[in-house]
C-alpha positions as CSV (number, residue, x, y, z in Angstrom):
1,X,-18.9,8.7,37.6
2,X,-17.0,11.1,39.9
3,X,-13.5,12.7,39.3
4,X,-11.1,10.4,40.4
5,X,-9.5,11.1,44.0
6,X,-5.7,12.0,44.0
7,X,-3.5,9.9,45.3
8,X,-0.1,10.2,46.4
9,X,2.8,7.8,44.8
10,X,5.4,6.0,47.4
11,X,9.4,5.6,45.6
12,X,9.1,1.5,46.0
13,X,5.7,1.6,43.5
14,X,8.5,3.1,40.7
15,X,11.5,1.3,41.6
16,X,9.7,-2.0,41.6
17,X,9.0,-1.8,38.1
18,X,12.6,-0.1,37.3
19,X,14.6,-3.2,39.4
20,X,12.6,-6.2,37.9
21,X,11.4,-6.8,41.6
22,X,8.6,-9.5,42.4
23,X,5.7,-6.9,41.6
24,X,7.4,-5.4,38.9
25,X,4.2,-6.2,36.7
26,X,1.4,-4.8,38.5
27,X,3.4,-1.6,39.1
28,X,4.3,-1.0,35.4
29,X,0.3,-1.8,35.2
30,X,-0.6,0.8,37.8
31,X,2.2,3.4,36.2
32,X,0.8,2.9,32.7
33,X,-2.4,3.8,34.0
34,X,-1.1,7.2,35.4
35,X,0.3,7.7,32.3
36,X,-2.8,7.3,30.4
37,X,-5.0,9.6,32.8
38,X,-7.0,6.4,34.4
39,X,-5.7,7.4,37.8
40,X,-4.4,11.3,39.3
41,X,-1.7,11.1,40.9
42,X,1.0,12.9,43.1
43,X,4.1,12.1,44.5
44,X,7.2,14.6,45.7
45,X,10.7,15.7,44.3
46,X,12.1,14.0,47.1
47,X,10.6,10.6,45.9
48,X,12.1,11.0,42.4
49,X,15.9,11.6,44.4
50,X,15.2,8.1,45.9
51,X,14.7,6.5,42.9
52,X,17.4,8.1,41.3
53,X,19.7,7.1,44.6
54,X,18.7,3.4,44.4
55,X,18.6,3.0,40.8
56,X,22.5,4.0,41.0
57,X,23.3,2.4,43.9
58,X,21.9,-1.0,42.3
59,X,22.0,-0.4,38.8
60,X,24.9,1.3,38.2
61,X,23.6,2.6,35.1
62,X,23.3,6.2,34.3
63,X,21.3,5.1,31.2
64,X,19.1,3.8,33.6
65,X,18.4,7.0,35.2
66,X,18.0,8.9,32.0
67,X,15.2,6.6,31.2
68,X,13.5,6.5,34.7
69,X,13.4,10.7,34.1
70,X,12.1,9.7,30.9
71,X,9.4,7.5,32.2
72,X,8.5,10.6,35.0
73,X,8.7,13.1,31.9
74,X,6.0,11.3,29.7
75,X,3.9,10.7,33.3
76,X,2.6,14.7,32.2
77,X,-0.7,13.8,34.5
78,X,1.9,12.9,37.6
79,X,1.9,16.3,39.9
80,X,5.3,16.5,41.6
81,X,5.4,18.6,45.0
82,X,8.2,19.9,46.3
83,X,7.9,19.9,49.8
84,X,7.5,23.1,52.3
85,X,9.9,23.5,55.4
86,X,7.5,23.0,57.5
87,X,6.2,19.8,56.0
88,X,9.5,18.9,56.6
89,X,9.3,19.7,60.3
90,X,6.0,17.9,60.5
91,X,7.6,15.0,59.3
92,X,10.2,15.1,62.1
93,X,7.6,15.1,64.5
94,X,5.9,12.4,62.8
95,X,8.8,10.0,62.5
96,X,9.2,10.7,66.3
97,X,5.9,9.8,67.0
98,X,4.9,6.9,64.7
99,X,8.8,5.4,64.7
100,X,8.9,5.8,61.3
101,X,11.7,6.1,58.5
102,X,12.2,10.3,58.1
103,X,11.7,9.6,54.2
104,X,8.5,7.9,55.2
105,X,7.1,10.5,57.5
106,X,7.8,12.9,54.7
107,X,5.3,11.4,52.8
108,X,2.4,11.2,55.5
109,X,3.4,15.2,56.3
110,X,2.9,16.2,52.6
111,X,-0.2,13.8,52.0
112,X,-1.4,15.6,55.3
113,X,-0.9,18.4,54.0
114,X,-2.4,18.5,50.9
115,X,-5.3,16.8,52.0
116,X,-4.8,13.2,50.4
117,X,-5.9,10.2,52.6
118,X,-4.6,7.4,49.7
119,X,-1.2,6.3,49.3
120,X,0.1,3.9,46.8
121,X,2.6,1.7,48.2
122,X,4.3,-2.0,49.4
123,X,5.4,-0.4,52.6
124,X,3.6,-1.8,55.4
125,X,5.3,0.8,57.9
126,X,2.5,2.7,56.7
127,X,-0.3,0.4,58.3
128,X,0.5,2.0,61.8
129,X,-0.3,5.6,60.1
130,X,-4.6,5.9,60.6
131,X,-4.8,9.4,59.3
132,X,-4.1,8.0,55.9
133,X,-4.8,4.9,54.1
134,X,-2.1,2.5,52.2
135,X,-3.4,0.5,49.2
136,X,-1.1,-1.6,47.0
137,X,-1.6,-0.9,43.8
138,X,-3.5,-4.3,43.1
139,X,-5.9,-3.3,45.5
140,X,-6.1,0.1,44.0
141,X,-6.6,-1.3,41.0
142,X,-9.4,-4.1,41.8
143,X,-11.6,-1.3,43.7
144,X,-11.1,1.8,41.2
């Protein structure tokens, strides 16, 4: 068997989990596995402000983003990027182009890239994106 491909992590795969959302299970699955080397995985800085942002805005709970920086801290096989200014430019040109969110766009720029053609997410805005591919992580799961 082959070295797992890389594959880059989308905010709503974490925050379903965090907010008890409808796929909250599979997602704490699909996490876990990160955690325990089964998948390698990458996601951005940016993506970790999100959750942080949301987890405020609808948690209230500072406690609950000290333990979401806990969760990323134990995640030690989870790359974090920090993406380049002009990943950041791409991605205005891409949100242009494709009539997609800027935070979105920011993901296909830095996927681009880096050369990763999987991303983990619920987002269907992706779908329109064919230079990369969007799995949820059940599908992920069932085919890897």
């Amino acid at each position: 068997m082959g070295e797992a491909e890389l594959v880059f992590i989308d905010a709503n795969i974490f925050l379903e989990f965090i907010l008890a959302n409808e796929k909250a299970e599979i997602c704490r699955d699909f996490v876990e596995k990160i955690r325990n080397h089964e998948i390698k995985a990458i996601t951005s800085d940016f993506i970790i402000y999100t959750c942080l942002i949301q987890i405020q805005y609808q948690l209230k709970s500072k406690q609950s983003m000290h333990d979401f920086i806990e969760l990323i801290h134990s995640l030690n096989s989870l790359h974090i990027l920090r993406p380049l200014l002009n990943e950041i430019d791409t991605a205005i040109i891409i949100s242009e182009e494709h009539k997609l969110d800027f935070d979105d766009s920011l993901v296909v720029s830095c996927m681009l890239n880096n050369g990763i053609t999987k991303l983990i997410s619920l987002d269907k805005d992706f779908d329109k994106i064919n230079m990369i591919k969007r799995l949820e992580p059940e599908q992920y799961l069932k085919n890897n």
